[in-house]
py3Dmol code that shows the C-alpha trace and the ligand (Angstrom):
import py3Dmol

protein = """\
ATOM      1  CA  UNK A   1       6.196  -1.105 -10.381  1.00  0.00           C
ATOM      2  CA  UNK A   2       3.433  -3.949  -9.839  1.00  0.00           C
ATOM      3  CA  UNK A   3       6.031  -5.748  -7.522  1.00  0.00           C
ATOM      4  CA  UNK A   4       6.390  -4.257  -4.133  1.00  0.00           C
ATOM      5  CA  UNK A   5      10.078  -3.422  -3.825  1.00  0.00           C
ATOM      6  CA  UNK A   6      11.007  -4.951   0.187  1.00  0.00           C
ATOM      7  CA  UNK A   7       9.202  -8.377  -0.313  1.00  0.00           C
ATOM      8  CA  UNK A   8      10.338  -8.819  -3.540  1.00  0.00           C
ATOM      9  CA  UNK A   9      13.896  -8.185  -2.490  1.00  0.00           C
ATOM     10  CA  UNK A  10      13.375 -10.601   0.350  1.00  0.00           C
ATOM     11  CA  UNK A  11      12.358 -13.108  -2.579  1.00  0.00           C
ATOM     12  CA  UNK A  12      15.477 -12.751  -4.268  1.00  0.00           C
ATOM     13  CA  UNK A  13      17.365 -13.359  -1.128  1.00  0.00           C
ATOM     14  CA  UNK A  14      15.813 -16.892  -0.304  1.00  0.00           C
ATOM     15  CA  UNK A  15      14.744 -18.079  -3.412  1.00  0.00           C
ATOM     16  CA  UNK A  16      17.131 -20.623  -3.919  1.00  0.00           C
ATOM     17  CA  UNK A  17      16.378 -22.210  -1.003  1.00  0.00           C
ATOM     18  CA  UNK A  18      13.508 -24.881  -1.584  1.00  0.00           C
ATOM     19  CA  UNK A  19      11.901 -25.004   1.714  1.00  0.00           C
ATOM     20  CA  UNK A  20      11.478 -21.146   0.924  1.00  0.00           C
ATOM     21  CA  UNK A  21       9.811 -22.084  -2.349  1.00  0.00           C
ATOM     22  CA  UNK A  22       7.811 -24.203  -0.790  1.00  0.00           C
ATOM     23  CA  UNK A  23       6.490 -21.994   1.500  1.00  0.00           C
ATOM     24  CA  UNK A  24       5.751 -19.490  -0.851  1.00  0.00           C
ATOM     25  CA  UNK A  25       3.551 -21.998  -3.080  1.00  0.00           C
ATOM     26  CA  UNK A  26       2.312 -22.769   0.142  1.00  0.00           C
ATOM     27  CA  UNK A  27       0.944 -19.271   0.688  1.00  0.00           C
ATOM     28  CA  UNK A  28      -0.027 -18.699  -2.626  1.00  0.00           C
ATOM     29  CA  UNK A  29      -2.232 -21.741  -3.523  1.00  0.00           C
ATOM     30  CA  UNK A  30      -4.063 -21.062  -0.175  1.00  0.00           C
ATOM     31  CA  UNK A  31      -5.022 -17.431  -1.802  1.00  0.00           C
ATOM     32  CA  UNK A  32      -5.909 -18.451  -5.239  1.00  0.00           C
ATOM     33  CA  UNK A  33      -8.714 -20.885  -3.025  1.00  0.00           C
ATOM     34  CA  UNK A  34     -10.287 -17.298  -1.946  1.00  0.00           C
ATOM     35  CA  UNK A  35     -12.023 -15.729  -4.995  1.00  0.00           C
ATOM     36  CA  UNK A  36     -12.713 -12.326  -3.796  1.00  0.00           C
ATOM     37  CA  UNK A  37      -9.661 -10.033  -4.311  1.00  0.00           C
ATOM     38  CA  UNK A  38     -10.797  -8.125  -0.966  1.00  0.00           C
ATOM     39  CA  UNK A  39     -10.950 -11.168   0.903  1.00  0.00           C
ATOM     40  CA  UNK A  40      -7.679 -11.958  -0.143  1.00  0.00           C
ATOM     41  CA  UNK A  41      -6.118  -8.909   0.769  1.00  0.00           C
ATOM     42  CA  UNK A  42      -8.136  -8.805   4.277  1.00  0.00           C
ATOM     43  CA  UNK A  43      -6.631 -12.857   4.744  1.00  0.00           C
ATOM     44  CA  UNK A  44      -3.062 -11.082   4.134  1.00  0.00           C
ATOM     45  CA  UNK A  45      -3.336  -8.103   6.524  1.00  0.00           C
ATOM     46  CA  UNK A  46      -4.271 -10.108   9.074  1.00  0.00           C
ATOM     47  CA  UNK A  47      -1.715 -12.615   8.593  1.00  0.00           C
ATOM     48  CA  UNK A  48       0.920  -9.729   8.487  1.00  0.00           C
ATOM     49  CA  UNK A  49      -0.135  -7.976  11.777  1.00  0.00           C
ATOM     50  CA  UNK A  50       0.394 -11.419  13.156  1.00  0.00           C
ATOM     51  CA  UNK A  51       3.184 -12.309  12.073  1.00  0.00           C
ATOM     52  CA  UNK A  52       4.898  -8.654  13.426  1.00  0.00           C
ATOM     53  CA  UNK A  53       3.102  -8.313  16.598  1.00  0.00           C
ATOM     54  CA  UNK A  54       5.216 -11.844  17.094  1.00  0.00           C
ATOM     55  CA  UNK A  55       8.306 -10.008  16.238  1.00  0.00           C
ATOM     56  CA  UNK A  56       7.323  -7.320  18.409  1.00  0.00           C
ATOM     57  CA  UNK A  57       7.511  -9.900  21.430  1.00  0.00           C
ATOM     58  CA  UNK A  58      11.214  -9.472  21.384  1.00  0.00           C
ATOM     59  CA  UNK A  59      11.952  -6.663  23.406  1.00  0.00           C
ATOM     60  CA  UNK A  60      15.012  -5.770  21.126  1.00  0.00           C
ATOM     61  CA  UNK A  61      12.904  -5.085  18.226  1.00  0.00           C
ATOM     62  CA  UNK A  62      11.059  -3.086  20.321  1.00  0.00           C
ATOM     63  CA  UNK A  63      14.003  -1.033  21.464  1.00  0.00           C
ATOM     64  CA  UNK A  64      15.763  -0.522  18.334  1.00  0.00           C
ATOM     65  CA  UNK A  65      12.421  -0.115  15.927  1.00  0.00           C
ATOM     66  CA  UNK A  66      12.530   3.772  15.686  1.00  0.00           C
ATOM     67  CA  UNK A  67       8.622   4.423  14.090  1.00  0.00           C
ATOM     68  CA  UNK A  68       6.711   6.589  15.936  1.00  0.00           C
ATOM     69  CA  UNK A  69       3.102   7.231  15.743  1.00  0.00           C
ATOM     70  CA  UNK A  70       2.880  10.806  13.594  1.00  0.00           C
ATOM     71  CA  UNK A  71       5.984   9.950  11.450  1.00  0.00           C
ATOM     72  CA  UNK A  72       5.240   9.988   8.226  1.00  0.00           C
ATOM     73  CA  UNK A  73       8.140   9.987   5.929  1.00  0.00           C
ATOM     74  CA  UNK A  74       7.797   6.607   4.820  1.00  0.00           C
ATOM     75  CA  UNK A  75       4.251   7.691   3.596  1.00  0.00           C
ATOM     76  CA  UNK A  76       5.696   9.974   0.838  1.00  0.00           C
ATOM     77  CA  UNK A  77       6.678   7.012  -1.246  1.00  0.00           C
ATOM     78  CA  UNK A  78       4.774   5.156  -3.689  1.00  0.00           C
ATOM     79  CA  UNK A  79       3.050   2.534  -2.624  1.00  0.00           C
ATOM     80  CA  UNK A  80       2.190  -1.026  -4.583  1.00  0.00           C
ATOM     81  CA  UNK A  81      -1.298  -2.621  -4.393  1.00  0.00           C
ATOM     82  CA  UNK A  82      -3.378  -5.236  -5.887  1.00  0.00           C
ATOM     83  CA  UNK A  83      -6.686  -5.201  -7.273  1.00  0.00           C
ATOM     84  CA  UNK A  84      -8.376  -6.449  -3.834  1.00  0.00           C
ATOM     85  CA  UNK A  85      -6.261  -3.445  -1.681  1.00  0.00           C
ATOM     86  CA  UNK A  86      -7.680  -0.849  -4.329  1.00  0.00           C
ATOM     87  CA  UNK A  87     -11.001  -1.938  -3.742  1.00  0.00           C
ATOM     88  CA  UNK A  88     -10.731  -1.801  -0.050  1.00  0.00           C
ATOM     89  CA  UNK A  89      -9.642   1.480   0.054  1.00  0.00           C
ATOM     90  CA  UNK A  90     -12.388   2.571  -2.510  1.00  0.00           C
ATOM     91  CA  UNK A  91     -14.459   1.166   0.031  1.00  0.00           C
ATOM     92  CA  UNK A  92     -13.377   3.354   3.066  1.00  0.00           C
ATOM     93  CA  UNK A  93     -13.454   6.430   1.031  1.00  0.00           C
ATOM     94  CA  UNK A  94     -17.141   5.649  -0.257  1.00  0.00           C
ATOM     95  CA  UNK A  95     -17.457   5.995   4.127  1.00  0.00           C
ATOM     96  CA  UNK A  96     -16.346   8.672   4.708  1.00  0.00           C
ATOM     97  CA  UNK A  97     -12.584   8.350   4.909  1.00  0.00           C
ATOM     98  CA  UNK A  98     -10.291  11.878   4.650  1.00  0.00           C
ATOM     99  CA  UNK A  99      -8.335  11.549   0.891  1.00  0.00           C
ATOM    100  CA  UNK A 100      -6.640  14.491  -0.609  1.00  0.00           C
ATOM    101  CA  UNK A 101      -8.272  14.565  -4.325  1.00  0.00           C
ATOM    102  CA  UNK A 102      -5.680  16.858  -5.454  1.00  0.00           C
ATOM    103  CA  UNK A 103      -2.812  14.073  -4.427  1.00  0.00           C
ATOM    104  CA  UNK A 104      -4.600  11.752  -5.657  1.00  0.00           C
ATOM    105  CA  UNK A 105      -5.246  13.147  -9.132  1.00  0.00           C
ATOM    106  CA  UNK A 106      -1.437  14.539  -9.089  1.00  0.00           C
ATOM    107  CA  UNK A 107      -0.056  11.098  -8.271  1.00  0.00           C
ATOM    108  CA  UNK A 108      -2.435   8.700 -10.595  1.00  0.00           C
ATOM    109  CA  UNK A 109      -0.099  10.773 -12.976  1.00  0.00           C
ATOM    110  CA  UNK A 110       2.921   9.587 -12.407  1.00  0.00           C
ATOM    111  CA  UNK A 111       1.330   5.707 -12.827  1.00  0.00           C
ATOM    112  CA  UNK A 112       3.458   2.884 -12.173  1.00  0.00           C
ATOM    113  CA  UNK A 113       6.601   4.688 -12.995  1.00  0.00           C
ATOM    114  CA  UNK A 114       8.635   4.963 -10.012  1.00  0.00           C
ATOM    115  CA  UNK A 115      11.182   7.484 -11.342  1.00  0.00           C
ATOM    116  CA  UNK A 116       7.961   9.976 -12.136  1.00  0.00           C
ATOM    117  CA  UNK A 117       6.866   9.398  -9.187  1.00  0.00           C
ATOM    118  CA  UNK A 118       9.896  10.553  -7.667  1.00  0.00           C
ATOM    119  CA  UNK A 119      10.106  13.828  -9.875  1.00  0.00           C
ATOM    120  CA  UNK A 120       7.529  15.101  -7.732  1.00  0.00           C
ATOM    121  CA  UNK A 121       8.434  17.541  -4.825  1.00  0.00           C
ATOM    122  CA  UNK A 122       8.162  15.959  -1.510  1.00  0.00           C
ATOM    123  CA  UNK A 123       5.168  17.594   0.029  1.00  0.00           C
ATOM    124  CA  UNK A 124       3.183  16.540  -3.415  1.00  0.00           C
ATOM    125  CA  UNK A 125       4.360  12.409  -2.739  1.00  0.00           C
ATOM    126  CA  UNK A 126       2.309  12.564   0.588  1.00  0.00           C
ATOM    127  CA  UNK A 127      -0.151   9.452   0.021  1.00  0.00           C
ATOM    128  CA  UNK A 128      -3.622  10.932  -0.582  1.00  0.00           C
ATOM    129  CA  UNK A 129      -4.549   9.048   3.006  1.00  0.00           C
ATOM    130  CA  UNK A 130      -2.416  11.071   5.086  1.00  0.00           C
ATOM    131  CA  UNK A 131      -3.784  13.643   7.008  1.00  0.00           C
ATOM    132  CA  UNK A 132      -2.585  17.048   8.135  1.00  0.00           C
ATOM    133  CA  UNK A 133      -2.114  15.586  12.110  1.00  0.00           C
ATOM    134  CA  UNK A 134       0.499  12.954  10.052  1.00  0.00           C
ATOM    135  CA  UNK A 135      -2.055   9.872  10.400  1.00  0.00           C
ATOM    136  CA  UNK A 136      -2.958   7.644   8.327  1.00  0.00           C
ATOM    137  CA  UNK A 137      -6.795   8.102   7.669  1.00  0.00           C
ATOM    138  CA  UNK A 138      -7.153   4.245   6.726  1.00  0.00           C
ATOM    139  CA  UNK A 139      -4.644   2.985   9.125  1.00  0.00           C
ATOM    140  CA  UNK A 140      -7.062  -0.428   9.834  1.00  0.00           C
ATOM    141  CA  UNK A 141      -7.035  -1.362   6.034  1.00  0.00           C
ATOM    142  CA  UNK A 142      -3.729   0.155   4.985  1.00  0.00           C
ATOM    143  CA  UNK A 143      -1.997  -1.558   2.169  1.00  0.00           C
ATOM    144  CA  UNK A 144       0.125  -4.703   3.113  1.00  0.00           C
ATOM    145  CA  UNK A 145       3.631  -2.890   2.330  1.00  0.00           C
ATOM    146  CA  UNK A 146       2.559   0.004   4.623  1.00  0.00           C
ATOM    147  CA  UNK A 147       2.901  -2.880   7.373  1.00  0.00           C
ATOM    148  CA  UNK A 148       5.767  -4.323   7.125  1.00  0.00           C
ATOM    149  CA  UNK A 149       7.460  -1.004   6.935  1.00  0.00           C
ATOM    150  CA  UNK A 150      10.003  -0.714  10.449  1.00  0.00           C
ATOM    151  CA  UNK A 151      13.130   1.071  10.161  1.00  0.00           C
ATOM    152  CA  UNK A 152      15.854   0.818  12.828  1.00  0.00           C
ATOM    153  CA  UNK A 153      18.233   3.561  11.452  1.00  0.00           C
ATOM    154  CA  UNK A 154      17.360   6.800  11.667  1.00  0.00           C
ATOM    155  CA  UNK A 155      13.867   8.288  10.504  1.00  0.00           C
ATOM    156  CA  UNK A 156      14.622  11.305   9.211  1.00  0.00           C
ATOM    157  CA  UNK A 157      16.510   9.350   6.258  1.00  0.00           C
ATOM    158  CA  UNK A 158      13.115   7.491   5.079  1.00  0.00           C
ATOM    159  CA  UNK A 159      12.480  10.869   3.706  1.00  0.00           C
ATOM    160  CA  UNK A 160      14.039  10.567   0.143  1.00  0.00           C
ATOM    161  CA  UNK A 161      14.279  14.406  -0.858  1.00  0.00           C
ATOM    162  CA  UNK A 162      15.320  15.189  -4.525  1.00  0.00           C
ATOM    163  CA  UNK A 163      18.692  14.257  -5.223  1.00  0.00           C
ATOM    164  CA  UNK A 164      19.616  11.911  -2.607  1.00  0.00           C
ATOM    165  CA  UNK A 165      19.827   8.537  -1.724  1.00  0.00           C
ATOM    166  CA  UNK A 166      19.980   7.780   2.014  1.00  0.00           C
ATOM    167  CA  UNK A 167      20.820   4.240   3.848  1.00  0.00           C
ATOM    168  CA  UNK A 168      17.547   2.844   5.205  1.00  0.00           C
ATOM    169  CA  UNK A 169      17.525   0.023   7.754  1.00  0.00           C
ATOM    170  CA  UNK A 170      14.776  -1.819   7.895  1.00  0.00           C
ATOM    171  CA  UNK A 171      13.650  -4.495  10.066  1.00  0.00           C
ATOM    172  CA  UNK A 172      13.720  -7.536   8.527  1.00  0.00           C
ATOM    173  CA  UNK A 173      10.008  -8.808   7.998  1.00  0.00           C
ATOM    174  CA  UNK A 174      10.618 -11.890   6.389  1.00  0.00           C
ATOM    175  CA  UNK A 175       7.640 -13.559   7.142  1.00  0.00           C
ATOM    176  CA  UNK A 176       5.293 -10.941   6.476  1.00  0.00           C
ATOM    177  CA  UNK A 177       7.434 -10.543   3.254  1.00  0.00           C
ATOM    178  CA  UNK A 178       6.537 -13.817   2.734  1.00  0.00           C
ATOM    179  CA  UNK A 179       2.580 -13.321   2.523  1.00  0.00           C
ATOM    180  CA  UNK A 180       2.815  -9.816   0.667  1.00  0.00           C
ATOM    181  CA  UNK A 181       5.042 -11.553  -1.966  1.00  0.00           C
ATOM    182  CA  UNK A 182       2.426 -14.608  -2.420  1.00  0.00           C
ATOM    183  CA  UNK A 183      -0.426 -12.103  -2.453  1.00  0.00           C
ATOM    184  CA  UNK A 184       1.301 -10.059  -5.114  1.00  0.00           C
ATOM    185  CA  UNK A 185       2.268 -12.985  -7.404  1.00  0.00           C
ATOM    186  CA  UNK A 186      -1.226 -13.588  -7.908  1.00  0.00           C
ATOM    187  CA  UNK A 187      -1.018 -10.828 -10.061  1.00  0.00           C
ATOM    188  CA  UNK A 188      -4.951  -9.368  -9.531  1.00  0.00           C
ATOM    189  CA  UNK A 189      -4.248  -5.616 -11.073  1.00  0.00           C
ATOM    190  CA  UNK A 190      -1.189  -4.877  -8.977  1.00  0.00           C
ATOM    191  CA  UNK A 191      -0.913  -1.278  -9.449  1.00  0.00           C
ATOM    192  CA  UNK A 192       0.211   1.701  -7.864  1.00  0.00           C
ATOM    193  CA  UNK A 193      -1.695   3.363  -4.870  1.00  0.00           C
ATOM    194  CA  UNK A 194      -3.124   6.516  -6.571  1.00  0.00           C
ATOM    195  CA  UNK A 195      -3.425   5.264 -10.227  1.00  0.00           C
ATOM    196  CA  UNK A 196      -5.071   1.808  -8.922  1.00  0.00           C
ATOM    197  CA  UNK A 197      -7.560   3.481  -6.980  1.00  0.00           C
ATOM    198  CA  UNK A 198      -8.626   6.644  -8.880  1.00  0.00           C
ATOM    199  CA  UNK A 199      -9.565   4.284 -11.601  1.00  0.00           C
ATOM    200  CA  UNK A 200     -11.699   2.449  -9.311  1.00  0.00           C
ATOM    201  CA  UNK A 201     -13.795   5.782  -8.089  1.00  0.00           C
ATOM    202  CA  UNK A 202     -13.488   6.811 -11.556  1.00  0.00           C
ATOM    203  CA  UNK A 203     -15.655   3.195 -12.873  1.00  0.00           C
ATOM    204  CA  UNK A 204     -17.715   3.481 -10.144  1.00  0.00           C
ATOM    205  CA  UNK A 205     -18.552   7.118 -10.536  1.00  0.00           C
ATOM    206  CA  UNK A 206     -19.686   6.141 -14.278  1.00  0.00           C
ATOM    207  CA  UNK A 207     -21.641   3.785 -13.165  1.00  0.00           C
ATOM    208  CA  UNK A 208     -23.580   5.998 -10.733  1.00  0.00           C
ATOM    209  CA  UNK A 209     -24.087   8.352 -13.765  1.00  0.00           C
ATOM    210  CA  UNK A 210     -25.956   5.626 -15.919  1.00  0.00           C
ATOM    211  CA  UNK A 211     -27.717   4.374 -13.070  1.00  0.00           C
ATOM    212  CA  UNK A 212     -28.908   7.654 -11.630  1.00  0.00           C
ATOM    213  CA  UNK A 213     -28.351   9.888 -14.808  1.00  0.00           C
ATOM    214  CA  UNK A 214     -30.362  12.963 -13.687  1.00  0.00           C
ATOM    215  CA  UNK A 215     -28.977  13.797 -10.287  1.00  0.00           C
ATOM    216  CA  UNK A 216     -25.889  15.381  -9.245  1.00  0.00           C
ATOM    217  CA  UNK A 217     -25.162  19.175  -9.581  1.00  0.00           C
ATOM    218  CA  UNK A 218     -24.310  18.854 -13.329  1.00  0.00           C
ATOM    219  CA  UNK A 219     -27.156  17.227 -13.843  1.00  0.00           C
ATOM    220  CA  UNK A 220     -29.920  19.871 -12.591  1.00  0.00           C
ATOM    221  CA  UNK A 221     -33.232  20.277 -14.770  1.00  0.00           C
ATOM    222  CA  UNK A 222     -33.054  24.542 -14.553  1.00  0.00           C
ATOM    223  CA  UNK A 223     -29.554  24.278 -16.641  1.00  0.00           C
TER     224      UNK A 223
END
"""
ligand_1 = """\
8
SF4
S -2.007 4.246 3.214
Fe -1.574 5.155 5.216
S 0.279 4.106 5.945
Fe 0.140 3.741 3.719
S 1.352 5.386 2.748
Fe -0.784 6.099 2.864
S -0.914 7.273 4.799
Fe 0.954 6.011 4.892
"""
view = py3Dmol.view(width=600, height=400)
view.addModel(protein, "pdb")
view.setStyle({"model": 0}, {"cartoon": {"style": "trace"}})
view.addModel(ligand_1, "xyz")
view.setStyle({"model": 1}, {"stick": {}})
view.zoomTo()
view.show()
């Protein structure tokens, strides 16, 4: 799963139209001019807030878009991210943000393999960033696929329990599609939320150790 599964299927639907194609190449040669994966990423989440608070002009997307603030079943799937998202989030956990370790850890397990992923019980595929209230404890820098998530049918059915396979429908975010697919086919380290990230904290931790390689509890002089 280094893809992200909505904007890729939005892809698919357009792509033999040129002026699509066009606009895609568009998108992406304006990314490759930023070098800094978090940049990139930042560029993108910006352009995808944008582009829905446009579609949230029309008050029939407003009526018929069912998400509520504290619904969280759509957060208990896996989530694709590149290299520059990974590092974002590294960053807001590094200040202070709330992460469940244990999800975390439990989740990097399952890798990029969305059928292990979904072996897991339910309460264990809660993202590591959601807290006990149901918020999302990086909501500002969530992941670009955790925006363009809007489902007009009914909520309940984004939660995909073992064994079934409920009709979701979504809003259709094509232009926001449009930027997460470009941002993705740069192909960074697209990765999966928990795997992508722990190895991040993981390198970083290491690198603490050599630089500072007498502190931390482990580390006292009395053991
Ligand atoms: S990052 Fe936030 S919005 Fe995205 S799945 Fe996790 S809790 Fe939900």
């Amino acid at each position: 799963m280094v893809m992200p599964a909505i904007a890729t299927r939005t892809y698919k639907l357009f792509e033999k139209d040129s002026s699509f194609r066009k606009l895609i190449k568009r998108m992406t040669t304006k990314l490759k001019k930023m070098n800094d994966p978090m940049k990139r990423a930042h560029f993108v989440h910006q352009k995808i807030d944008h582009e829905i608070k446009e579609q949230f002009k029309n008050p029939s997307v407003q009526t018929l878009v069912q998400c509520k603030k504290g619904c969280s079943a759509c957060c208990h799937s896996q989530v694709a991210i590149t290299e520059g998202e990974a590092q974002i989030l590294a960053q807001r956990i590094n200040e202070g943000a709330e992460v469940n370790y244990e999800r975390l850890h439990l989740q990097a397990k399952a890798g990029t393999s969305t059928s292990a992923f979904f072996k897991m019980s339910f309460e264990d595929r809660a993202c590591a960033f959601l807290t006990d209230r149901g918020l999302c404890s990086v909501y500002e820098d969530r992941p670009s696929v955790c925006r363009t998530n809007y489902v007009l049918s009914d909520p309940k059915n984004c939660e995909i329990r073992a064994g079934e396979n409920p009709t979701v429908q979504l809003l259709n975010t094509f232009s926001a599609d449009s930027w997460v697919y470009s941002l993705f086919q740069l192909r960074e380290k697209n990765g999966a939320l928990a795997p992508s990230l722990l190895a991040i904290l993981e390198e970083e931790k290491k690198q603490a150790s050599k630089a500072f390689p007498w502190s931390g509890p482990d580390q006292s002089i009395d053991s």
